[in-house]
C-alpha positions in Angstrom: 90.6 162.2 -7.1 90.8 159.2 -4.4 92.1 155.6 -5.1 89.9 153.1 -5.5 89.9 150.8 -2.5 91.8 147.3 -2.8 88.4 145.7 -2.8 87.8 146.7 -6.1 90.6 146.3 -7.6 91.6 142.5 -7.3 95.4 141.8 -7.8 97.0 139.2 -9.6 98.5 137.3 -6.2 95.2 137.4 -4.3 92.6 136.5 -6.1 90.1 135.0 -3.9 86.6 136.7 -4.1 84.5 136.7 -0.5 80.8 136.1 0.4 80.9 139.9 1.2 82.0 140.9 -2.6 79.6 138.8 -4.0 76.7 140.2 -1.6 78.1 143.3 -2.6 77.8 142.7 -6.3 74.3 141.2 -5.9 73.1 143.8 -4.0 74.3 146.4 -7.1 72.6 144.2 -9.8 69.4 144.0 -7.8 69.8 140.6 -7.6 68.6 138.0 -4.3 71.5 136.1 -3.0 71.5 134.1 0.6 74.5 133.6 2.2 74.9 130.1 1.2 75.1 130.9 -2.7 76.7 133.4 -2.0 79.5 131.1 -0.6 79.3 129.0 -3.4 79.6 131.7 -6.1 82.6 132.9 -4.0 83.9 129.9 -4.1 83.2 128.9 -7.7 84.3 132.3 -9.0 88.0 131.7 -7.1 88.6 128.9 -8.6 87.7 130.1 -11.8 90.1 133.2 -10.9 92.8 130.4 -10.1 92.6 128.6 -13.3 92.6 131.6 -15.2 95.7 132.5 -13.3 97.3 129.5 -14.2 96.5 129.7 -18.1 97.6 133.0 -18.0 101.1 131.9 -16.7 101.3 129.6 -19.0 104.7 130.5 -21.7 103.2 131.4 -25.1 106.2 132.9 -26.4 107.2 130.7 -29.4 103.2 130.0 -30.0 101.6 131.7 -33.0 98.6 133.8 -32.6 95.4 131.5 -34.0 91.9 132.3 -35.0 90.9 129.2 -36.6 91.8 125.9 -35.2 91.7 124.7 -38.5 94.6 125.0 -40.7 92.4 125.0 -44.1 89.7 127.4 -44.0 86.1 125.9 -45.4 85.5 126.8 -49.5 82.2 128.2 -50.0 80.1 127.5 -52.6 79.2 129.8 -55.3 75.4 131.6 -54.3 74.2 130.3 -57.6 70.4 129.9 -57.9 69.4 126.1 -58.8 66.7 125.7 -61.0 66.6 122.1 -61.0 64.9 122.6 -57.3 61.3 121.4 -57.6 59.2 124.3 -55.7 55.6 122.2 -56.4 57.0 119.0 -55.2 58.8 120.9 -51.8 55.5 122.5 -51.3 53.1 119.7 -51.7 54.0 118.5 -48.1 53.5 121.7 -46.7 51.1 122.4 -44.6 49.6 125.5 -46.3 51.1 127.7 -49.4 49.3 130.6 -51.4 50.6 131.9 -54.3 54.0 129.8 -54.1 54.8 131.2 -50.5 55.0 129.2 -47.4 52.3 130.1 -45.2 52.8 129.9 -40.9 50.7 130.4 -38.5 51.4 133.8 -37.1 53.7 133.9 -33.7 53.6 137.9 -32.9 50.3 139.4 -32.6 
């Protein structure tokens, strides 16, 4: 089995992305792509590369993993049904009901 060329796999000291790779990349997805976007996205996506590079160096040792930025975690209600909700009231301001249902105007033929 051969090695896959350098091209395709970027390393972690190098990672500037050329017009050619993104040329490249369009041409795979089927996508159009002049040479001057092309230089921008190359261009865009290495900085993007850098920064990540950066955040990625950054010393997380004595941090604690997170999911919620939130200490306290949102109390939900109880899925009670409320019978103090008017339905005849809420659907006099409709624009059509039939048979206590909300009628729309169809979307999807």
């Amino acid at each position: 089995m051969s090695q896959p060329s350098t091209s395709q796999q970027p390393s972690t000291s190098d990672s500037a992305v050329s017009r050619e790779e993104i040329l490249e990349i369009a041409t795979l997805a089927r996508l159009g792509v002049d040479e001057s976007t092309a230089n921008s996205y190359a261009d865009d996506i290495t900085k993007i590369l850098k920064m990540m590079q950066t955040i990625s160096n950054v010393d997380t040792t004595d941090i604690k993993p997170l999911a919620n930025i939130h200490e306290a975690c949102q109390e939900l209600r109880a899925d009670v049904a409320n019978h103090d909700i008017d339905r005849e009231r809420n659907q006099s301001v409709a624009p059509a009901v039939e048979a206590g249902l909300y009628l729309v105007p169809q979307v999807i033929e």
